[in-house]
N, CA and C of each residue as an Amber inpcrd file, in Angstrom:
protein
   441
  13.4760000   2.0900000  13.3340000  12.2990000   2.9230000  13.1400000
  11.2960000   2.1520000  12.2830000  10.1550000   2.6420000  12.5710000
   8.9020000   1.6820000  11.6110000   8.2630000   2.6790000  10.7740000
   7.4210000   1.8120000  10.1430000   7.0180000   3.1570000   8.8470000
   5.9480000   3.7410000  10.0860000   5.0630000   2.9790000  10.7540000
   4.1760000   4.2340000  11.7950000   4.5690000   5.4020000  12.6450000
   6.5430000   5.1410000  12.6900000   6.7440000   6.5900000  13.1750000
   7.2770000   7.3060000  12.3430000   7.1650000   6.9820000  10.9170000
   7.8140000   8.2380000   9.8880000   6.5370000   9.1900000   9.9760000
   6.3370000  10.5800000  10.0550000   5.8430000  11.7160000   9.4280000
   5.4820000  11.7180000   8.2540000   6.6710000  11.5590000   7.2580000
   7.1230000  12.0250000   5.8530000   7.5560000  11.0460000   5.3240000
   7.4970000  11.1810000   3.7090000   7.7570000   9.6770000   3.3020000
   8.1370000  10.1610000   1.5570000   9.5510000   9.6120000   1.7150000
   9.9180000  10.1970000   0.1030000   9.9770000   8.8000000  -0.5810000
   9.9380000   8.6230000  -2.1530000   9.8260000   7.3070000  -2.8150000
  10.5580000   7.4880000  -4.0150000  11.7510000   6.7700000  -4.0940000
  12.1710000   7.2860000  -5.9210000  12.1460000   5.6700000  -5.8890000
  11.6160000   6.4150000  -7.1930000  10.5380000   5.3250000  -8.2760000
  11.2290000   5.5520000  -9.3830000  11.1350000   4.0870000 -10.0030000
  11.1170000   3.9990000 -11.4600000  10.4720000   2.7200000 -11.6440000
  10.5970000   2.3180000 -13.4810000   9.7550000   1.2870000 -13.3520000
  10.3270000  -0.1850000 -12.9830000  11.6370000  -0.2300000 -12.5830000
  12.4680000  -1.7090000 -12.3560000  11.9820000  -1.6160000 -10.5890000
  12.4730000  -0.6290000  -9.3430000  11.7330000  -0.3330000  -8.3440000
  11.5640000   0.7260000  -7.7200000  10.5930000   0.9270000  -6.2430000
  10.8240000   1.9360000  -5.2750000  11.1580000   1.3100000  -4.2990000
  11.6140000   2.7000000  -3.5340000  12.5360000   2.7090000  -2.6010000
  11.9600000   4.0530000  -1.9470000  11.1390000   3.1260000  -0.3250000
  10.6790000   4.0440000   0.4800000  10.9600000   4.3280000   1.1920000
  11.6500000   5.8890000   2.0550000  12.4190000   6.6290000   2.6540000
  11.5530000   6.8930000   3.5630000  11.3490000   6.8450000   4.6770000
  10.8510000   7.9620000   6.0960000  11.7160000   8.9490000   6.5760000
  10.9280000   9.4110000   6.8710000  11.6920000  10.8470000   7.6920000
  10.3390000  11.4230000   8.7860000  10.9330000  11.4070000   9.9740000
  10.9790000  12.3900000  10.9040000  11.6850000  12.5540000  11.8120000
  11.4040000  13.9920000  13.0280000  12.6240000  14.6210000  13.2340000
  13.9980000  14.6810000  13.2990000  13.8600000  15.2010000  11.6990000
  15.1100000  15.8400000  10.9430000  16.4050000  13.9650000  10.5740000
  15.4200000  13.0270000  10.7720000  16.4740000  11.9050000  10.2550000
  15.0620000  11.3470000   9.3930000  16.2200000  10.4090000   8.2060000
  15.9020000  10.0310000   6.9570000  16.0980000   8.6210000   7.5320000
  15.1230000   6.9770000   7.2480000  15.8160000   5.8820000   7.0890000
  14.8310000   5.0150000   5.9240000  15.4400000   3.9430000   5.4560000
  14.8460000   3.1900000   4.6080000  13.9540000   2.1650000   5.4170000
  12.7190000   2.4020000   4.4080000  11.5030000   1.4180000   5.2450000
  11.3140000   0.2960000   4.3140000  11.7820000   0.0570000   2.8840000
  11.1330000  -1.2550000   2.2800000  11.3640000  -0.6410000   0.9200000
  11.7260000  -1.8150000   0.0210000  12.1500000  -1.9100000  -1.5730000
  10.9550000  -2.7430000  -1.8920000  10.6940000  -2.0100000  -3.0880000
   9.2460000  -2.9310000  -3.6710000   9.8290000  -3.2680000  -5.1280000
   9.9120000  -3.6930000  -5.5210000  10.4250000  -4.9860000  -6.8710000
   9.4380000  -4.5990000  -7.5560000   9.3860000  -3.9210000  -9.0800000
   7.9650000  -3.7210000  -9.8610000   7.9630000  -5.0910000 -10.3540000
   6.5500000  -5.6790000 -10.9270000   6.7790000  -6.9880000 -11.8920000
   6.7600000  -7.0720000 -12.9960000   7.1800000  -5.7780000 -13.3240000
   7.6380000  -5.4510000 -15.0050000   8.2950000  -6.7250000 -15.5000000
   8.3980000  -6.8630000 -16.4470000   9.3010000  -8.0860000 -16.9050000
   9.2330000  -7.9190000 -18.8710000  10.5240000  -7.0370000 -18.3830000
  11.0250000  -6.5170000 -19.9080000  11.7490000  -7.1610000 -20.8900000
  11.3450000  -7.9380000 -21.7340000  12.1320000  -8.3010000 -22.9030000
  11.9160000  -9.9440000 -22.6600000  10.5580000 -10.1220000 -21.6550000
   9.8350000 -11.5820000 -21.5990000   9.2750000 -11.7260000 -23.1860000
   9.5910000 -13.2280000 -23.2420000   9.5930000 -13.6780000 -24.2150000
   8.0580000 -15.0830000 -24.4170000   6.9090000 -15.1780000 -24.9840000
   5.9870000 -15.7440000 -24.5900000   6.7090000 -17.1380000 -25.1200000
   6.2360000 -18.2340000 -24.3300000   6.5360000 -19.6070000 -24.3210000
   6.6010000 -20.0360000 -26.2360000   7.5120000 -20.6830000 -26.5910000
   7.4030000 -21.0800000 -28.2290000   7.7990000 -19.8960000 -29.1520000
   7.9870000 -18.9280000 -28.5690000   7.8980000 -17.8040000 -29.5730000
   8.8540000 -17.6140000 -30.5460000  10.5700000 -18.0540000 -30.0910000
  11.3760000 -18.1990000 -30.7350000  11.8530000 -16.4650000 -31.0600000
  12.2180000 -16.4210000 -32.3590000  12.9340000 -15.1050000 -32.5340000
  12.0790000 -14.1150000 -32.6420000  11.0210000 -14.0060000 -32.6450000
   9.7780000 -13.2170000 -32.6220000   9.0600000 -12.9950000 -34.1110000
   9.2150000 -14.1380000 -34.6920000   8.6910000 -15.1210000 -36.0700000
   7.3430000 -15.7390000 -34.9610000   6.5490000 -16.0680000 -36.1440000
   5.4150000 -16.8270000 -35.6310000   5.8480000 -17.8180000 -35.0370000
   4.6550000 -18.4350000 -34.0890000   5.2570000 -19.8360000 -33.6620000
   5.0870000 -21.0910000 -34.7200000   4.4210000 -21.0200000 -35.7230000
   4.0320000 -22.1700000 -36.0880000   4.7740000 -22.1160000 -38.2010000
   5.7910000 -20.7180000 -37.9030000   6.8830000 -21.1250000 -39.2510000
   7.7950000 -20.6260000 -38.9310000   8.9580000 -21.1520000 -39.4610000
  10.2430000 -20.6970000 -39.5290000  10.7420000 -19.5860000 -40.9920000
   9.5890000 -18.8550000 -41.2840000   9.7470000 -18.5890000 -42.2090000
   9.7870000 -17.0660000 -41.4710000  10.5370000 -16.3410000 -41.6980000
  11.2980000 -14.6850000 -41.3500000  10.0590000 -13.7410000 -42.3580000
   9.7460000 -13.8880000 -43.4230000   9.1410000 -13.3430000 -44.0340000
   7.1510000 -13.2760000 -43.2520000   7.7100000 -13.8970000 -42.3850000
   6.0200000 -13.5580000 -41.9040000   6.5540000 -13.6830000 -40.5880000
   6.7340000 -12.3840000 -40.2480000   7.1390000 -12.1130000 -38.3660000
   5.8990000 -11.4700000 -37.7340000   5.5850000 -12.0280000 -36.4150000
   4.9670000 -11.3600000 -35.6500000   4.9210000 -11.6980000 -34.2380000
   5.6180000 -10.2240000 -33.8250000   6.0690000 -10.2940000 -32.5040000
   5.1300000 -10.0290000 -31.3830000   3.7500000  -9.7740000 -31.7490000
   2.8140000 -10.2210000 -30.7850000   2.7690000  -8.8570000 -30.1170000
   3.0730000  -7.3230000 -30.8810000   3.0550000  -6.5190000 -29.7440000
   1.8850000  -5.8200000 -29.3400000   1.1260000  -6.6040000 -29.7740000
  -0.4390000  -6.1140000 -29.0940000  -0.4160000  -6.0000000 -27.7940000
   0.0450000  -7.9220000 -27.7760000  -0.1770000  -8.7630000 -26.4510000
   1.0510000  -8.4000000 -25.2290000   2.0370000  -8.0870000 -25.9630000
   3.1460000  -7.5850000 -25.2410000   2.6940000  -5.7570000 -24.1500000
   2.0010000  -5.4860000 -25.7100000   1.6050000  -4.2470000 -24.9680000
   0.9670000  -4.2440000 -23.5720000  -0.2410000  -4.6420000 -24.1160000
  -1.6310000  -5.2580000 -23.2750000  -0.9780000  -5.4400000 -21.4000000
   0.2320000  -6.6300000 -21.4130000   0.5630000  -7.0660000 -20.8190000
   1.7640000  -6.2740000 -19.7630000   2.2560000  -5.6650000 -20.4230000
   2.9850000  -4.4600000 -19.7530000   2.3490000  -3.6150000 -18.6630000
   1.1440000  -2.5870000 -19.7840000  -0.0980000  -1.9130000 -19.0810000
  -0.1730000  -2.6210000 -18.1460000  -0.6300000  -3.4470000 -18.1850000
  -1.2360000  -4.2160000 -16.6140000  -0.2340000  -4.5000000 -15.0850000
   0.9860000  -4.6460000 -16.2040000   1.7680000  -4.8900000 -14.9880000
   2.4620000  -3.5590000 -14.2440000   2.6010000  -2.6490000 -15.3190000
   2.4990000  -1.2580000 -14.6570000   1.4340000  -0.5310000 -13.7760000
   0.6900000  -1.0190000 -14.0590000  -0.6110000  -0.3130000 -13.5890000
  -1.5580000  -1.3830000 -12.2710000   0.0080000  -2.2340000 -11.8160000
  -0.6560000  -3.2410000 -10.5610000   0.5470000  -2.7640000  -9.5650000
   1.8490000  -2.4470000 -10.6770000   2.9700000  -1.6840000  -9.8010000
   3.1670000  -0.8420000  -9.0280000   1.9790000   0.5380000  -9.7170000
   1.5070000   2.1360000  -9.4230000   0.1830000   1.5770000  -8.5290000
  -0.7490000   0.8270000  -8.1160000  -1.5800000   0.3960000  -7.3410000
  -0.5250000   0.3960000  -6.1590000   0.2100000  -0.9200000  -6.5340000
   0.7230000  -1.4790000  -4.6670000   1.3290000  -0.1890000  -4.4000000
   2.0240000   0.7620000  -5.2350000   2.9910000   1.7830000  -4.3100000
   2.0610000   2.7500000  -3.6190000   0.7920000   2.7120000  -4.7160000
  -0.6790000   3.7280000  -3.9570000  -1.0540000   3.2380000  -2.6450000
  -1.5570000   2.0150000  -2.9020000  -1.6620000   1.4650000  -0.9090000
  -0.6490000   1.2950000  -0.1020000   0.9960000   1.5530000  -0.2810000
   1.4650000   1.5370000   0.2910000   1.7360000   3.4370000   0.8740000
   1.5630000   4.0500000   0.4020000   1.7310000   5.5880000   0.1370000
   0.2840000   6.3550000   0.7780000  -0.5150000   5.5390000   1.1120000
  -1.9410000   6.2190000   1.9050000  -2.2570000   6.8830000   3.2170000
  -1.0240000   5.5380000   3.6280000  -0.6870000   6.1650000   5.0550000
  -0.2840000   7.5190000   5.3960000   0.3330000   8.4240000   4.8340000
   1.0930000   9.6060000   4.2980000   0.1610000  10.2340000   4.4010000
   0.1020000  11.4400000   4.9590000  -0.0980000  12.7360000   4.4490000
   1.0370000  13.7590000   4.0390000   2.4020000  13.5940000   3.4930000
   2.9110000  14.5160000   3.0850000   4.0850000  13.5800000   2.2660000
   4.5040000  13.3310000   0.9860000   4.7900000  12.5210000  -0.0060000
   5.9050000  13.2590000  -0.7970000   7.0130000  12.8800000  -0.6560000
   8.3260000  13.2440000  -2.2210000   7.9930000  11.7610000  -2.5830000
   7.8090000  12.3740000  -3.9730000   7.9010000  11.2990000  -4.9760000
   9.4100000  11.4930000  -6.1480000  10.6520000  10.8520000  -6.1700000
  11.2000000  11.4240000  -6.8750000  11.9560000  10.3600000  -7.8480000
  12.5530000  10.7960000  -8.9300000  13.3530000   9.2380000  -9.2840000
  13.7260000   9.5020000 -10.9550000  14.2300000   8.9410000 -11.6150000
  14.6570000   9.0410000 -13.3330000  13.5510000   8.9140000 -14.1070000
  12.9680000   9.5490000 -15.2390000  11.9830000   8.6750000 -16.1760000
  10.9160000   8.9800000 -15.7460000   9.8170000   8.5410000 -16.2440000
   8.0570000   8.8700000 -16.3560000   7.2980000   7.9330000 -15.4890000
   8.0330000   7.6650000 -14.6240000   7.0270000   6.7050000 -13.3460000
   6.8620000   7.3010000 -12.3290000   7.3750000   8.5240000 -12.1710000
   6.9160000   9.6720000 -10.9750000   5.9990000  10.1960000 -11.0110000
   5.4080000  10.6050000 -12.5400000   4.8840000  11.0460000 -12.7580000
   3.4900000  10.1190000 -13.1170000   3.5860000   9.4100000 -13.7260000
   2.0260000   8.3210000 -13.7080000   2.1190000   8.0760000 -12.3520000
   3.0010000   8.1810000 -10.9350000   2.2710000   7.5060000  -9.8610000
   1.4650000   8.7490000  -9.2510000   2.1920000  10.3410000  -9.6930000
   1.4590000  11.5580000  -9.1970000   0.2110000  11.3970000  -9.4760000
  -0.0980000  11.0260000 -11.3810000  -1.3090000  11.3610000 -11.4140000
  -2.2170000  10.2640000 -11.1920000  -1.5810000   8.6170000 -10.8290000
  -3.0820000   8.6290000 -10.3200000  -3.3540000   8.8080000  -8.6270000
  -2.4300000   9.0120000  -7.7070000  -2.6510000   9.8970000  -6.8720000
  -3.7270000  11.1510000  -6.6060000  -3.2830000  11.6330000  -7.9750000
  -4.2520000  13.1400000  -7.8000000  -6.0630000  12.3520000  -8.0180000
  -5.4860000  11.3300000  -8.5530000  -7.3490000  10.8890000  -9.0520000
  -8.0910000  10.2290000  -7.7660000  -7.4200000  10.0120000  -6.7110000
  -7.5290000   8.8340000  -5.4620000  -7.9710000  10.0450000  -4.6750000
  -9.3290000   9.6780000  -4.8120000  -9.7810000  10.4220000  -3.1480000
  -9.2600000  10.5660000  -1.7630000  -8.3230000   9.2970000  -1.6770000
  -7.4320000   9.4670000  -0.1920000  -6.8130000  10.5930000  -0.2860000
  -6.0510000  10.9060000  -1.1100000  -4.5470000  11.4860000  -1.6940000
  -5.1240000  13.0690000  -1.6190000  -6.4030000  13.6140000  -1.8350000
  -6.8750000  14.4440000  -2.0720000  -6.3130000  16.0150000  -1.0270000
  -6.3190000  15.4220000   0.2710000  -6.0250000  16.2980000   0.9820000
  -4.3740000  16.0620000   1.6010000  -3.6660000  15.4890000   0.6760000
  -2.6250000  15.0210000   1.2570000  -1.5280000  15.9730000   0.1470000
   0.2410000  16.1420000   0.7790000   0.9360000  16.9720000  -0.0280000
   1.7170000  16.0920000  -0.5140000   1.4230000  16.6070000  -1.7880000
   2.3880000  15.3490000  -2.8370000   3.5150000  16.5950000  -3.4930000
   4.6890000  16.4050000  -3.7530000   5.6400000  16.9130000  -4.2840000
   6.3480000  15.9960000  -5.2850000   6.7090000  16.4340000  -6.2510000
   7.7360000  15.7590000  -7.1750000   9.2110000  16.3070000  -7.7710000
  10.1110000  15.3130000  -7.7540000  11.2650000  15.9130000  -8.0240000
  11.8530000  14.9620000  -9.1060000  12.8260000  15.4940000  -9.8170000
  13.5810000  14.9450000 -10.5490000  14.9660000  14.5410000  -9.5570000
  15.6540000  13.5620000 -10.1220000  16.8460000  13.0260000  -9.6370000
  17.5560000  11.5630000 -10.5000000  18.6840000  11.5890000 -10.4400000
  19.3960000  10.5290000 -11.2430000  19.3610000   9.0250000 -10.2530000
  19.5260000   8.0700000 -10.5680000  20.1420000   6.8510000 -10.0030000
  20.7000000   7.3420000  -8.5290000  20.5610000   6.7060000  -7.5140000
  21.1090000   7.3420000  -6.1330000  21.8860000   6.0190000  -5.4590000
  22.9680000   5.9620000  -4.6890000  23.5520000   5.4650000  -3.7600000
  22.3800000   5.2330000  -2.6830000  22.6490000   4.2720000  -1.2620000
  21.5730000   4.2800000  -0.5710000  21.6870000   5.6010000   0.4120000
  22.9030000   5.9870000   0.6710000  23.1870000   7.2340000   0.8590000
  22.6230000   8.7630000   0.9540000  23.0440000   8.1900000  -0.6580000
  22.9320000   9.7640000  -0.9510000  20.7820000  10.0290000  -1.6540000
  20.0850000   9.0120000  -1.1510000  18.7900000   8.6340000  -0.9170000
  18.3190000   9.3130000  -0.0620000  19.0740000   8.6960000   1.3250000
  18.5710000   9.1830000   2.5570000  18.5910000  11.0030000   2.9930000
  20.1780000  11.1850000   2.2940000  20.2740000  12.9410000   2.5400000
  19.4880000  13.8700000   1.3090000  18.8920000  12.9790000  -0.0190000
  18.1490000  13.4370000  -0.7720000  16.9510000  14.2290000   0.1670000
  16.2950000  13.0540000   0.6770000  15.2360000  13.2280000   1.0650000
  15.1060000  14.0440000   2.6030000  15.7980000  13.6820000   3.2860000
  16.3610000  14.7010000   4.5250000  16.4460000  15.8780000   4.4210000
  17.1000000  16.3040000   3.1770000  17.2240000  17.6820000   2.5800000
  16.2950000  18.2110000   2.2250000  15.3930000  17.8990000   1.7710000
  14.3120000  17.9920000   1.0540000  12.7620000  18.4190000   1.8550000
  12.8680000  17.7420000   2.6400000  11.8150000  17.6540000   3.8300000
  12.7350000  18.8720000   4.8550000  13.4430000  19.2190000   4.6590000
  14.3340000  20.2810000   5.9060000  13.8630000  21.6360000   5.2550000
  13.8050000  21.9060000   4.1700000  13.6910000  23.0690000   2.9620000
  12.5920000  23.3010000   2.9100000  11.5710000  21.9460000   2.4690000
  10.3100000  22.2950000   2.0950000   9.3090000  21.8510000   2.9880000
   8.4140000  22.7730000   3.6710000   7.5390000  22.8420000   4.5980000
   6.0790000  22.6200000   3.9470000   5.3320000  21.7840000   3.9240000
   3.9320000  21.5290000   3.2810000   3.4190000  23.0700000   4.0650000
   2.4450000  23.5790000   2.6260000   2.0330000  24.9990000   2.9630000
   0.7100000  24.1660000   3.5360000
């Protein structure tokens, strides 16, 4: 099956990846894993123990978390982009998955003029088998009928 004959399209997300589900009539299959480019507990070139680069002296640490911050944001917020252009195609969307990345991809969804007339749903759910993914979302789309 290709993503142009899914209908429906469920995504559990978090911020390591998604994992995009199609569904139509009444079967669930996997269309594509997207890899976020988060990159947690990167360490900038020279940095050492997260002491300055230029002493070995512990008494003057700085771990740069401006730049760490800064740098995160961005890579989150290029993560929640690609899953947005990948998710346009859709008019009817489960978004579901562990943690607060369901939810920043809802809302900037709700801000995207595409998305506007389209049904977005969100669910909570733990870590999934590839399995128990597919009958997540099968189930889900069987129950709930976009009003």
């Amino acid at each position: 099956m290709t993503m142009e004959k899914a209908a429906q399209l469920g995504v559990w997300v978090d911020y390591g990846q998604a994992i995009l589900i199609g569904y139509a009539g009444g079967e669930a299959w996997e269309l594509e894993r997207i890899t976020s480019p988060l990159g947690k507990g990167r360490r900038e070139e020279g940095e050492g123990n997260d002491s300055t680069r230029f002493t070995p002296n512990h008494e003057h640490t700085s771990n740069n978390e401006y730049r760490k911050h800064q740098t995160e944001q961005q890579e989150t917020t290029e993560y929640l982009k690609q899953l947005e252009q990948e998710l346009v195609r859709y008019r009817e969307v489960l978004i579901f998955g562990p943690g607060k990345a369901k939810e920043q991809l809802r809302n900037r969804l709700k801000e995207n003029k595409a998305f506007r007339s389209a049904w977005v749903a969100v669910e909570n759910s733990d870590k999934m088998t590839p399995n128990q993914l597919l009958a997540f979302v099968r189930e889900f789309f069987r129950k709930n009928e976009p009003v």
